[in-house]
Structure formats: C-alpha cells, structure tokens
C-alpha positions in Angstrom: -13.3 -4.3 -11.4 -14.1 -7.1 -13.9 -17.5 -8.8 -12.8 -18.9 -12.2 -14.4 -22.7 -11.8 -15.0 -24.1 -14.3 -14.1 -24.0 -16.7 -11.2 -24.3 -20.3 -13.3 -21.6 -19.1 -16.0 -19.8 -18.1 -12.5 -19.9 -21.4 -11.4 -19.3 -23.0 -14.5 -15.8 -21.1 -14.3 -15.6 -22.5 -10.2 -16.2 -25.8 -10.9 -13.7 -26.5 -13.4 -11.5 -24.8 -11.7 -12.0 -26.8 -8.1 -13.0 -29.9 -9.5 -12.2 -32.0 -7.3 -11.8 -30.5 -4.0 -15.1 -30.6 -1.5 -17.4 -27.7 -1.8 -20.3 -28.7 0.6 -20.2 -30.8 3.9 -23.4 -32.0 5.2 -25.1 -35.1 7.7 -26.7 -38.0 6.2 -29.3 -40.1 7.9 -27.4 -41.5 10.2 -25.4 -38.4 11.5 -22.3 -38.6 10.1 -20.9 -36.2 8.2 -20.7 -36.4 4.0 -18.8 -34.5 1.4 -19.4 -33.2 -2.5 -16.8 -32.1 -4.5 -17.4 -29.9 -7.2 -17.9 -32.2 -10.1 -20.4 -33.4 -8.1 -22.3 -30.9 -7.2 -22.4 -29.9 -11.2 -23.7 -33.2 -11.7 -26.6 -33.3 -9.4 -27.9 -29.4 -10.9 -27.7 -31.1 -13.9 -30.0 -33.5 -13.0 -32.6 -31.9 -10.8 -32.4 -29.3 -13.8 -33.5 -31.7 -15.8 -35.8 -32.9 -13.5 -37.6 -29.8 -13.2 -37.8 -29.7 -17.2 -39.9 -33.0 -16.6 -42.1 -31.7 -14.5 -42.7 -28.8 -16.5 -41.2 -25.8 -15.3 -40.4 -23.2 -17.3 -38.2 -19.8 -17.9 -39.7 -17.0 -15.9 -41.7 -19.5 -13.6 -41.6 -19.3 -9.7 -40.9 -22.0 -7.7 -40.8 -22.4 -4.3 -38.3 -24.0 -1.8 -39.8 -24.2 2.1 -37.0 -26.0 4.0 -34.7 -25.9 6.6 -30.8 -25.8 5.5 -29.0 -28.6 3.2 -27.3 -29.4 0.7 -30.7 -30.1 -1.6 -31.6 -26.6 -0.8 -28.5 -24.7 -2.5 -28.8 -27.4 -5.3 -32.1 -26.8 -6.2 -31.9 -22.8 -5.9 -28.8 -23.3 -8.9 -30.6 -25.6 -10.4 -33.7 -23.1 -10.9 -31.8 -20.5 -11.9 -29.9 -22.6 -14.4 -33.5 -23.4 -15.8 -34.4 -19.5 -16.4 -36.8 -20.0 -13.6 -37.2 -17.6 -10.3 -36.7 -18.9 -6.6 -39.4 -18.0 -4.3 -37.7 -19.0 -0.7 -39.9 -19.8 2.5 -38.3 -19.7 6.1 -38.9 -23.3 7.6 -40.9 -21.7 10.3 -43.5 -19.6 8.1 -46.8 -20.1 9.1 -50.1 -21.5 6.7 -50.7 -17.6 6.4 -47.9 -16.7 5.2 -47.8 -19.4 2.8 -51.3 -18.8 1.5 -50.5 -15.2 0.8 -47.0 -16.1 -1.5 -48.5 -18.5 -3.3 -51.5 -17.0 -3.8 -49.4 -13.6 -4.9 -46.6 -15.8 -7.2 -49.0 -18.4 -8.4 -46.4 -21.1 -8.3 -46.9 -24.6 -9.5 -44.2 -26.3 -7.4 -42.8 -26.4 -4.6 -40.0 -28.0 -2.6 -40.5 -28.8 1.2 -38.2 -29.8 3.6 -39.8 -31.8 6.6 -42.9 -33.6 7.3 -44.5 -30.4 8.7 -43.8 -28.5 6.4 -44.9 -30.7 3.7 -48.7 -31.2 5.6 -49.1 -27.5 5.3 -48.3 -27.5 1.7 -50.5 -30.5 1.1 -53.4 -28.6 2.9 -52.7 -25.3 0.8 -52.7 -27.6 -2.0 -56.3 -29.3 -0.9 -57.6 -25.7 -0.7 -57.2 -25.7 -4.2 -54.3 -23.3 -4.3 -52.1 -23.0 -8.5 -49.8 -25.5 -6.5 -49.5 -29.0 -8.6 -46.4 -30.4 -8.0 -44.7 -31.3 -4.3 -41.5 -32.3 -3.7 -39.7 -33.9 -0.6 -35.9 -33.1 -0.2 -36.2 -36.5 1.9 -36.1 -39.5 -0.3 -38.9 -41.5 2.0 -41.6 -38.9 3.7 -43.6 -40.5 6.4 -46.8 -39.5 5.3 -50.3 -41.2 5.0 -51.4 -43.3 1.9 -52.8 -41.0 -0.1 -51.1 -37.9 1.2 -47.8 -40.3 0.7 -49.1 -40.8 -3.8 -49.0 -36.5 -3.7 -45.5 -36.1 -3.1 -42.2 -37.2 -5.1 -39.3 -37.9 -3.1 -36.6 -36.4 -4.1 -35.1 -40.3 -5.5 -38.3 -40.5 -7.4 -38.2 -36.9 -8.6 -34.6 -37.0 -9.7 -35.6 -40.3 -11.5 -38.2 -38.4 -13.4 -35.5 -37.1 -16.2 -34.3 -40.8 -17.1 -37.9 -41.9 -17.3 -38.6 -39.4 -19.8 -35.7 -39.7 -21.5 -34.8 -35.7 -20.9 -30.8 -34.5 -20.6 -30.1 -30.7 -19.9 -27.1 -29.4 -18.3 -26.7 -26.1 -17.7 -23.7 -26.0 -20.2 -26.3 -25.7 -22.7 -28.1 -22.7 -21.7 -24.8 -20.3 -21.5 -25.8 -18.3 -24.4 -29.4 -17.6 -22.6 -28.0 -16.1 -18.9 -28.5 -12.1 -19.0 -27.4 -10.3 -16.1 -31.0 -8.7 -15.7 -32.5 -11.8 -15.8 -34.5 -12.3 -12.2 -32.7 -14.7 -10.0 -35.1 -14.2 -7.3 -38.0 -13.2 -5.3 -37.3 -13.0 -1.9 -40.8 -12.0 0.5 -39.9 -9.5 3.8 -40.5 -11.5 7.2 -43.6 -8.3 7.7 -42.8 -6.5 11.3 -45.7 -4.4 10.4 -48.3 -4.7 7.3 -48.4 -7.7 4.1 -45.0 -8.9 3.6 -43.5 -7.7 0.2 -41.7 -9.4 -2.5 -38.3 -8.0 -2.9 -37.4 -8.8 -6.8 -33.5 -9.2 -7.0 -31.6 -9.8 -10.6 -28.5 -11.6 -11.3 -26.8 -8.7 -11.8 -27.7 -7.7 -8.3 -25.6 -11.1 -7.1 -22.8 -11.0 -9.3 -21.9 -7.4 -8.6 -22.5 -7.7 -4.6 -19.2 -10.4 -4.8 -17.2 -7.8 -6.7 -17.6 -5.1 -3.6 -17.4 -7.9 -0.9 -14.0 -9.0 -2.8 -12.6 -5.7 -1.8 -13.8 -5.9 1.6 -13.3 -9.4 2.7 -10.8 -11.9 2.6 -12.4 -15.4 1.7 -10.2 -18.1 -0.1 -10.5 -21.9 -0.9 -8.4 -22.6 2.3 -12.0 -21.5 4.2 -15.1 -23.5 5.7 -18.1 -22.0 6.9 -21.0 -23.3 8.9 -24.3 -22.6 6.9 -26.5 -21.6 10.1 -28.7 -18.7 9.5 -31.8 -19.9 7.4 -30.6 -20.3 3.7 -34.4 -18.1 2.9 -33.0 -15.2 4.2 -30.9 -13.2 2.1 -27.8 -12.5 5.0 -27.5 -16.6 4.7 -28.2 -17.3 1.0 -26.2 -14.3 -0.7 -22.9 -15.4 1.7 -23.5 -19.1 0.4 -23.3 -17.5 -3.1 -20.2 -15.6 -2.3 -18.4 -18.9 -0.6 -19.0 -20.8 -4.1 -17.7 -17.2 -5.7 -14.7 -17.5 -3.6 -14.4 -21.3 -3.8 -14.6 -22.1 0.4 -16.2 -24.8 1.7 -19.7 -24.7 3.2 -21.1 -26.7 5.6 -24.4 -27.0 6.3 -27.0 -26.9 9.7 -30.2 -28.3 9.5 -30.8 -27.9 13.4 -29.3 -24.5 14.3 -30.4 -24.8 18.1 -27.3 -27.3 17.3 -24.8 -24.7 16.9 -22.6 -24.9 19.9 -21.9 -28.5 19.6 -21.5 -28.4 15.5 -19.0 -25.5 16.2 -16.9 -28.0 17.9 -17.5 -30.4 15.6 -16.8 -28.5 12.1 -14.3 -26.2 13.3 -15.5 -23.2 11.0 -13.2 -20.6 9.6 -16.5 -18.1 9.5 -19.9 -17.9 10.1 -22.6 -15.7 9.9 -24.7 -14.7 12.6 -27.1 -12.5 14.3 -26.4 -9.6 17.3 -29.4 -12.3 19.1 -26.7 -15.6 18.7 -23.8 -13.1 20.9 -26.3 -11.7 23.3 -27.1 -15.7 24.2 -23.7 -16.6 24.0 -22.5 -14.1 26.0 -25.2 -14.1 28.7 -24.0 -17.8 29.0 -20.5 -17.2 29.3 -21.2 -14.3 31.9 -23.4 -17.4 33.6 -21.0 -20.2 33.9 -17.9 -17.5 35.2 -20.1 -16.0 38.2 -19.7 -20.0 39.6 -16.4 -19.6 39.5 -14.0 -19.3 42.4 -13.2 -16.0 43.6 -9.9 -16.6 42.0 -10.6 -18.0 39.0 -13.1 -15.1 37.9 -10.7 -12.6 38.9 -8.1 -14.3 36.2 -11.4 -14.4 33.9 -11.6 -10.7 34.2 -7.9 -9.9 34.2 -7.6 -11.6 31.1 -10.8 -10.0 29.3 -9.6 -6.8 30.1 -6.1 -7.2 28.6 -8.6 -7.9 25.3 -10.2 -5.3 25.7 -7.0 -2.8 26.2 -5.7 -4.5 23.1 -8.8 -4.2 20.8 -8.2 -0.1 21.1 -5.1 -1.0 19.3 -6.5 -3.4 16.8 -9.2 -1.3 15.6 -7.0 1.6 14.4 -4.2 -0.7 12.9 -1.9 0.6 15.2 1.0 -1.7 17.3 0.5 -2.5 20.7 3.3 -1.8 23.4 5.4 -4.8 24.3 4.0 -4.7 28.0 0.3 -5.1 26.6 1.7 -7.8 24.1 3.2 -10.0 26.9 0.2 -9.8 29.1 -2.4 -10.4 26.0 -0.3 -13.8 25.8 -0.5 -14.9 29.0 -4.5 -14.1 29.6 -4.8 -15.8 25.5 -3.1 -18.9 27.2 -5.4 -18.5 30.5 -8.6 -17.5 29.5 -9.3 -16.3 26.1 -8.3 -19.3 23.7 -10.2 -21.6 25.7 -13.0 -19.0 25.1 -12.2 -19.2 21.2 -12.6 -23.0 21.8 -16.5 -22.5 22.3 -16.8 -21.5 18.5 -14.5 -24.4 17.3 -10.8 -22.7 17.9 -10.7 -21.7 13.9 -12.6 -18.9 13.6 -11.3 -15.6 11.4 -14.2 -13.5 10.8 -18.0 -14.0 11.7 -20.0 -11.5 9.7 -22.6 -10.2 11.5 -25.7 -8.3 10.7 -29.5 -8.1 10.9 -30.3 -6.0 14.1 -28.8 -3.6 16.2 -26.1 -5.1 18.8 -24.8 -4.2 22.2 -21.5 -2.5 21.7 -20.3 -3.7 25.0 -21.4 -7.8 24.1 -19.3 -6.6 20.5 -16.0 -5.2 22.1 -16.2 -8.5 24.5 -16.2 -10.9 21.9 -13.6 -8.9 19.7 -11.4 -8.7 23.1 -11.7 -12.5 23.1 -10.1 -12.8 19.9 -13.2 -13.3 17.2 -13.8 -10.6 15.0 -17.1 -10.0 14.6 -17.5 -7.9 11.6 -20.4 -6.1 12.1 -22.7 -4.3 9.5 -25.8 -3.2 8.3 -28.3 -4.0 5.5 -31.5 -4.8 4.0 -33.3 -7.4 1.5 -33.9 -4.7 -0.8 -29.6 -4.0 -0.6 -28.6 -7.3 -1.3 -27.9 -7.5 2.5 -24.3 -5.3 3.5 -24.4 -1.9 3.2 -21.3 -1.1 5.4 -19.6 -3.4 7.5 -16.4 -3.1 9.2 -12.9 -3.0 7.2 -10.5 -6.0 8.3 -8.0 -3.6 9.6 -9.7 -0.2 10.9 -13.2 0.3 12.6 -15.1 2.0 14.8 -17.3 0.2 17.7 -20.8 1.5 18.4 -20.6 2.2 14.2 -21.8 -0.6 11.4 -18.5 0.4 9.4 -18.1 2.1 6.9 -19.9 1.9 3.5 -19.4 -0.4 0.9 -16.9 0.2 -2.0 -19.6 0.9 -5.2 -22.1 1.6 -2.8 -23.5 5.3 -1.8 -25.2 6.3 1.1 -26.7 9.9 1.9 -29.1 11.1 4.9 -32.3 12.3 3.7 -35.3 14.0 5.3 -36.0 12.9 9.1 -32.2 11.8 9.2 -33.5 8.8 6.8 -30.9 6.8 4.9 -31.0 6.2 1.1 -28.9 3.8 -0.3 -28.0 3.9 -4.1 -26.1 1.5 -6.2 -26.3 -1.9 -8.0 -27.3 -3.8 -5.2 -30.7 -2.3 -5.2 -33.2 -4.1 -5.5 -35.2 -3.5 -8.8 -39.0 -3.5 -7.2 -41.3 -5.4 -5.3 -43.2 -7.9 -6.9 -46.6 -7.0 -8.0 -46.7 -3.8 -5.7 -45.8 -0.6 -8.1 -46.8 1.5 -5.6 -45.3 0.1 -2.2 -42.1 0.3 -4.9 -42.7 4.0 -5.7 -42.5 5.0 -2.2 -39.2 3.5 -1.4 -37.4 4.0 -4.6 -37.0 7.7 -5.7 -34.7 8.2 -8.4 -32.5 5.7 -8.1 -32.2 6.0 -4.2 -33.9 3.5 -1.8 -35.3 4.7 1.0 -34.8 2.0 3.9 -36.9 3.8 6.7 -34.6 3.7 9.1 -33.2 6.6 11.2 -29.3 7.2 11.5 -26.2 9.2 10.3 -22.4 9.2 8.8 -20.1 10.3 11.3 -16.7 12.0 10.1 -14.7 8.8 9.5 -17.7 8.0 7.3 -19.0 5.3 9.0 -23.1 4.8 9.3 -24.5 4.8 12.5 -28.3 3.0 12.5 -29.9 5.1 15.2 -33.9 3.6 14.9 -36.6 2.3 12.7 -38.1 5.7 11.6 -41.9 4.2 11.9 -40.7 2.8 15.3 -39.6 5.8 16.8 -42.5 6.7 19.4 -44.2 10.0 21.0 -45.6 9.9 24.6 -48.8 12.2 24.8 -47.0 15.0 26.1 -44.9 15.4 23.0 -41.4 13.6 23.6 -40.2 11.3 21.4 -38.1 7.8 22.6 -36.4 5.3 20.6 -37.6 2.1 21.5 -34.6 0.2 20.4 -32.9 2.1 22.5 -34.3 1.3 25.7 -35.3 -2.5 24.7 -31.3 -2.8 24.3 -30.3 -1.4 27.4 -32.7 -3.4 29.3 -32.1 -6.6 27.9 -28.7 -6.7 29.1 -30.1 -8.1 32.4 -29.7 -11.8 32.4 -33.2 -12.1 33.5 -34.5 -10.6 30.5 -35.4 -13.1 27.5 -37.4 -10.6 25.4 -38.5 -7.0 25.5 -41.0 -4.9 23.8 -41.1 -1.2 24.7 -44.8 0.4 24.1 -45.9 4.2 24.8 -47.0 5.8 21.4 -49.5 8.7 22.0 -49.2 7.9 25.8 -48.1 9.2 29.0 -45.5 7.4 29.7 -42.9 4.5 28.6 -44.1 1.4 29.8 -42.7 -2.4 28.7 -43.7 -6.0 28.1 -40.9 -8.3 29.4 -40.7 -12.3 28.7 -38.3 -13.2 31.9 -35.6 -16.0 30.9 -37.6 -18.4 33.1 -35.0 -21.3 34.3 -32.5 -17.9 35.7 -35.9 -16.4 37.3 -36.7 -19.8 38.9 -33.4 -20.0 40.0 -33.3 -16.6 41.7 -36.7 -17.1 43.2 -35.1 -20.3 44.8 -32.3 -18.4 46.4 -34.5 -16.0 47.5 -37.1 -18.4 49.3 -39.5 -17.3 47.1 -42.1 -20.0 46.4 -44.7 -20.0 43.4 -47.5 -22.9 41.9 -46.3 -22.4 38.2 -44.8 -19.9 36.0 -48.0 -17.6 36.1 -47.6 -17.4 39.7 -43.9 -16.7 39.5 -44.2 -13.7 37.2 -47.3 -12.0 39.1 -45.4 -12.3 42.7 -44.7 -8.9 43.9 -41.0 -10.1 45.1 -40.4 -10.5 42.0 -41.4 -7.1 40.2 -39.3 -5.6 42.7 -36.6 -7.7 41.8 -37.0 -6.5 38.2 -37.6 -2.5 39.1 -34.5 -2.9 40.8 -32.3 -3.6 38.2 -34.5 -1.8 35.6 -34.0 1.7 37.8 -30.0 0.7 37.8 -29.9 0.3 34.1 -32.0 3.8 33.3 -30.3 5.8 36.1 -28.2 7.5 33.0 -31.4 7.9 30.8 -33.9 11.4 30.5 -37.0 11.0 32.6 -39.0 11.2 29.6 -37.5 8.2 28.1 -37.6 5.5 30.7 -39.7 2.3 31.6 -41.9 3.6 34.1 -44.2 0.4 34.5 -43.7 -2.9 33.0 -45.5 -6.7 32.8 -44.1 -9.9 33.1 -45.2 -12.5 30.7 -45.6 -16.0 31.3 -45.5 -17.0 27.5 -43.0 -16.3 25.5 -43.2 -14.3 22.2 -43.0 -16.6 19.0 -43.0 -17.2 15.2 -46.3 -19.2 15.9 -48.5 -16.4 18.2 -47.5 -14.4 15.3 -45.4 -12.4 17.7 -42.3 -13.0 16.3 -41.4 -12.5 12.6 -39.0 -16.2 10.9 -36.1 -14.1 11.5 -36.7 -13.8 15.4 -37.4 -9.9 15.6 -40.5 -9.2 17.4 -43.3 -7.8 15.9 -44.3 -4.7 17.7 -47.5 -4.0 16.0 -48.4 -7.3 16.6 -47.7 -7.9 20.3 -49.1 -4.1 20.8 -52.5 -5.6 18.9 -52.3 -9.3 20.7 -51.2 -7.6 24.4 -54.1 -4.5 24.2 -55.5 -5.3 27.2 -52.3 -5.8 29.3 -50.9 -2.8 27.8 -54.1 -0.9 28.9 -54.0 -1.7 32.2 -50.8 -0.2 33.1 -52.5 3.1 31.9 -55.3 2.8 34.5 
C-alpha cells in the first residue's frame, strides 16, 4: 500500500483537497459552537509556526503542550511538527511531580498550558528555576495576578509575536526538510508502577499506522467525531491524526464529564472511548430501567434480548432468519433506538481500547445497535494492535491483529509485537529500552494468547499477576472485573501477593449505597460511618459470595474494606488515564491492607 511520509506533506495534500469544507468544530466563550474549514486551519499553523520561530524554537527542540482538549491544542501539535520540533504532551490532570520530572528529563524551553491551574503549576516550576522560559496561554486573557499575568503570552499576543518581528513561514516552505524518521513525538507513560518513560515515536510511525487502519476501518469525509479522550494520550491524539488522514470532521470536548449532553448535541458518527465510559453508562441504564414498571422492563428486556440473539448473527456475517428480523424491528422501534438516542442517534463505530472490558457490558451495547470495536494496544504500538474487523468478530477476544502488524507469544505466555508501529525507544533510558525491545520485537508485559481464528486474547499484566503464600497464583484483573459489576462498586483494587489469602479494597459508589442504606433503615453520621456499619459489609459479602460462587477457592475475595475516599489522579492513586495504581494504593493503604491479615 502506497503511504505518504509524513504527516504535514499529508496534510498539505488534505487541505487542498477539502478546502473549504469544516474540519474542526469547537465552543467559543460563550458556548456556542464554531467551525474551521481547512484553509483555515492551514492558516492558523502557519502562524503559530511562525510564532514559535519568534520565540525561538528550533528543529529537534521539545516543547510542551499541558491542556485540556481544543482546537489550539491539535493546531499547535502540527504546528510543532511543521517547525522540525518534538511534542512533549501533558494530560491536563498531571500533577507538579509529574511535571517536574518531564521537564527536568526533556529540558524544554516552552510550554503551552491550557487553564488557569494548569498555568500556576507551570509558573511555579518555572520560579523553581526549571530550563522553562517561555509560557503560553491557549486563552487569549488568563486571569492571573500582575506579575504572574507579565509571564505569560496569550495566545492573541503570542500569535502577534510573528508580525511584530516581521517573520513569515508556512509550512509549504519546509517540504523538502520532512523525513519520515524524523521524531514527531515524545509521548511520557501515565507510570502504574515505577518513573514514567518517554515513549519516542517518528513520523513514519504515524503515517504507516493510517495505511493499516485504512484496511481496517471505514472513515470518510461524510464523518464527525467527538474528540473526548484526552488529546495527550496517544488512543485520542493518533485517531485525531487519522480523522485529518481520512478528511472527517472532528469535534472537540473540553469538559468530558460533559459527554452525555454533547452526545446529544453533536450527533457523532464515532468516538473513542474507554471499557470505564460503558461500564458507567451501562450501570446507568441498568439504574433508570429497574424504576420501571413491571411492564415496561419486561419490553426493556424482551427487546435487549432480541439484540442480543441478533448480534450471534452479526458477528459471523451471517443472515438472520426473517422471524429474528421482524422482532429486532419491533424491540429497535421500542427500546433500542431510543437507547441509540443516549449517544446522539448517529453513531457507526466507537473504537474502543485501553483496558480490559466486561464481555457482557460489550455484547449489551452491540445488541443495542452501537458497535463497539474493541481492541488492544500500547503507547509503545502506536495504540491498536488488533481490534475487531467491521464484519466478523469474536466477543470476549480484542480481534484480530492488525494488517502489517505481527504478533507472537513469548515466554510466560508474554506477547511481542513487531512491526512499524513500534516505537523506536524511550527517551533517554537505553536500558529500560533494551529490555522491552529484543530484536525487533517489543515486549509489552502483558499475559495472553491467539486463539485459532487468530484473534489475541489479553489475559493479565504479567507483573500484576499475584501469588498467595501458599503458592497459587490469581489474576487480579480478573476478579477486580467480576466484582465491579455490582452497581455498588465504584472502584476495586484486588491485593494478596506473598499472602494467605485474596483480600480487596472497594470505593462503594456512594449516592447508590446511601440509597440502599435508606431502604434498608439503616442510619449513619457521615460517609465514614456508612462504610464501617456492619449492615453494610454484609450487604457487600452478599453479593460478593454470589459473584465468586463460579470461582476456585484459591482465587476469591475472602476479606475486603470499604473506603470512604475515593481513589484519584491527585492521592496519586489513580494514574491521568483513570487506571488505578496498584503499587501505589498497596504502598498508601499498608496499614488497612495489614489489618485484614491479623
């Protein structure tokens, strides 16, 4: 397949060939929404690229962009790039830590910051006499102090910077300078254990990622997708890459807690998303129907279940019987459009990846009428590894591999992943790179297997795979899945390495728990008292013992504690990307963790 090198020359070709048709959709100030064609957008990289000429940046530089998602954000990114420069993205939730140790690591010289938050932690890294020189606001006005307000360029002012010094670039100039192994960008691992990593990706990583996905997916200029994961994280950022590759229309999602209503709003043709965004969704769903009337959740269930007979068809490409037909167009008429209506009524395909998801919550969703295409990747693999083919796939599978892409099961049932996705290295860390990347195959550390229709299956984290003191070995995944199926369960964390036993932390989903503990006359001063009342542990064992009634003695929850406080990005509990940190809640939760060993 013919692949362009290059993802400016690739837009280049884009641009004059869309022109004039909208390529980004965002909210201005005062909420309403604004589009840029693709003329435009060309015109405003040429500016902040020559912008960022004025300020002094240079080919081979790194430059940082800590924001949540918008337009400025994608914009800058291809502006950088155009410049010869290397992005350095921060999730708009990383904490003074985390930004100490990339800057630190890249020494960068300038950085772009989204809100007023983020921009006082990169003024105080810059008091603490970090390489950082230069700050700028993607707001045009931030709403900081005096002299805290004469350290930062707006991004009016900064844009202005070029005309003031009379400097002109566009990135037409530079075509003769783009390689394809040029580094596009460094990209640092959210860290569920250890220093987080630099994960150095090239442009030839990009541009060959579209070709396999082009074989894979169907994505045209007839398409709009809602920008929702965080543009730092490579799921997010690579599929906003493809959309401009494919010429679809993306819109973006500063607030992504806003989701449901935008969804209505924007009426998406695809998203991306997270195993975490169905679990909520569907726990919400399952919430509303049980206030149903008797016969209104039995036409709820009827109609699910004709979804779900039809799906067996679907995912082997074969033709239903008339009988299933008819009824699948009387419960779509009942039940399962209106469903459909809760992501916008338009959506074809949401990609989905990132964690492990419930096969159950998946085959729902699909019965709806939304296919989810599920899959599997990593940083270091330009994200999809396998994912689900449009027409045949397996549930409780992520697909099957990538077109261009091999996979093979190593030692410990480890998979390796070879191809020209891989990532090249991490960034100053020969070693950490030398242990993952053996002749040409990365290892990813994680546990799992290709069946006989080739599909992967991803079975554990190899590192999290645990071993009680008397010498059996559980899969914490496992059991945090399976238990977090209860509605009552917000968070999980599954602990029992070198000890007797399986035992569990467990973050209740607090308004439900209140809610139960009201039907159940059970009073309590605050939500300490709540998750300490014996009632309610015995509420919990019971529908713990239902869930493991299927599962070896060995590998159950045998004791468990309920938390008051939530797990988070801030305790350090909770990586940008929302998957707990198990070494870190092990560490911060000793004491607890002790005492169920007593």
């Amino acid at each position: 397949m013919a692949i362009e090198q290059h993802i400016i020359p690739m837009f280049l070709n884009r641009a004059g060939s869309y022109g004039k048709k909208e390529v980004f959709r965002y909210k201005d100030s005062q909420n309403r929404y604004q589009s840029m064609t693709w003329h435009e957008l060309s015109g405003s990289i040429d500016n902040i690229l020559s912008s960022l000429h004025a300020i002094g940046v240079r080919k081979g530089e790194m430059v940082g962009i800590y924001s949540q998602n918008m337009p400025q954000w994608l914009m800058t990114d291809l502006a950088i790039m155009a410049l010869g420069a290397v992005v350095v993205p921060f999730y708009a939730t990383a904490s003074m830590e985390q930004l100490r140790y990339i800057v630190k690591e890249t020494g960068m010289k300038v950085m772009f910051a989204g809100d007023d938050e983020q921009l006082e932690k990169v003024l105080a890294l810059k008091k603490e006499g970090s390489t950082l020189k230069t700050i700028v606001s993607f707001r045009n006005n931030p709403t900081l102090a005096g002299t805290e307000q004469s350290s930062v360029l707006g991004f009016h002012a900064f844009l202005d910077l070029s005309r003031k010094k009379a400097i002109r670039l566009s990135i037409t100039d530079r075509l003769h300078e783009y390689k394809s192994t040029d580094l596009a960008t460094v990209i640092y691992t959210s860290g569920t254990t250890g220093e987080p990593k630099g994960v150095m990706l090239r442009q030839d990583n990009l541009m060959y990622c579209f070709g396999i996905h082009d074989l894979r997916l169907t994505v045209n200029s007839t398409d709009v997708s809602l920008c929702f994961l965080p543009l730092s994280h490579v799921f997010e950022r690579m599929w906003s890459y493809y959309l401009l590759h494919r010429g679809a229309v993306n819109v973006f999602l500063e607030n992504p807690k806003e989701v449901i209503t935008t969804l209505a709003e924007v009426k998406p043709t695809l998203m991306c998303t997270v195993p975490r965004f169905f679990d909520k969704t569907w726990a919400g769903i399952q919430e509303e129907a049980s206030s149903w009337p008797a016969l209104k959740q039995k036409i709820f269930r009827w109609s699910v279940n004709q979804g779900l007979q039809a799906i067996e068809y679907k995912c082997r490409n074969k033709e239903m019987p008339l009988g299933l037909r008819t009824k699948l167009g009387v419960a779509d008429r009942l039940v399962l459009r209106k469903l459909r209506g809760i992501f916008g009524g338009n959506i074809r395909v949401m990609p989905c990846a990132g964690a492990a998801i419930n096969k159950d919550i998946l085959k729902f969703f699909h019965a709806v009428g939304l296919f989810v295409n599920y899959g599997y990747g990593a940083t270091e693999t330009m994200a999809t590894v396998s994912c689900f083919k449009e027409d045949v796939y397996d549930f409780g599978t992520c697909g099957s591999v990538m077109p261009g892409v091999e996979v093979k099961i190593g030692e410990n049932s480890e998979i390796l992943v070879k191809g020209r996705t891989i990532f090249f290295g991490y960034y100053k860390k020969e070693q950490d790179t030398a242990a993952v990347l053996k002749n040409g195959w990365f290892h990813t550390g994680d546990e799992g297997y290709l069946d006989d229709k080739g599909n992967l299956i991803m079975v554990d984290r190899i590192k999290d795979l645990m071993k009680t003191s008397v010498g059996k070995y559980v899969s914490p995944q496992k059991l945090e899945m399976l238990l977090s199926q209860d509605e009552l369960v917000d968070h999980i964390t599954v602990v029992g390495d070198n000890r007797q036993y399986v035992s569990a932390l467990v973050v209740p989903a607090m308004d439900k728990l209140k809610k139960l503990a009201a039907q159940n006359n059970i009073s309590f001063t605050d939500e300490t008292a709540l998750v300490n009342d014996e009632q309610v542990y015995d509420l919990f064992q019971k529908r713990f013992d239902a869930l493991q009634k299927d599962i070896t003695p060995h590998e159950r929850v045998v004791k468990f504690l309920l938390l008051a406080e939530p797990f988070s990005i801030e305790s350090g509990t909770m990586t940008s990307t929302l998957k707990l940190r198990r070494n870190a809640i092990e560490k911060a939760y000793r004491h607890l963790i002790d005492s169920m060993y007593t």
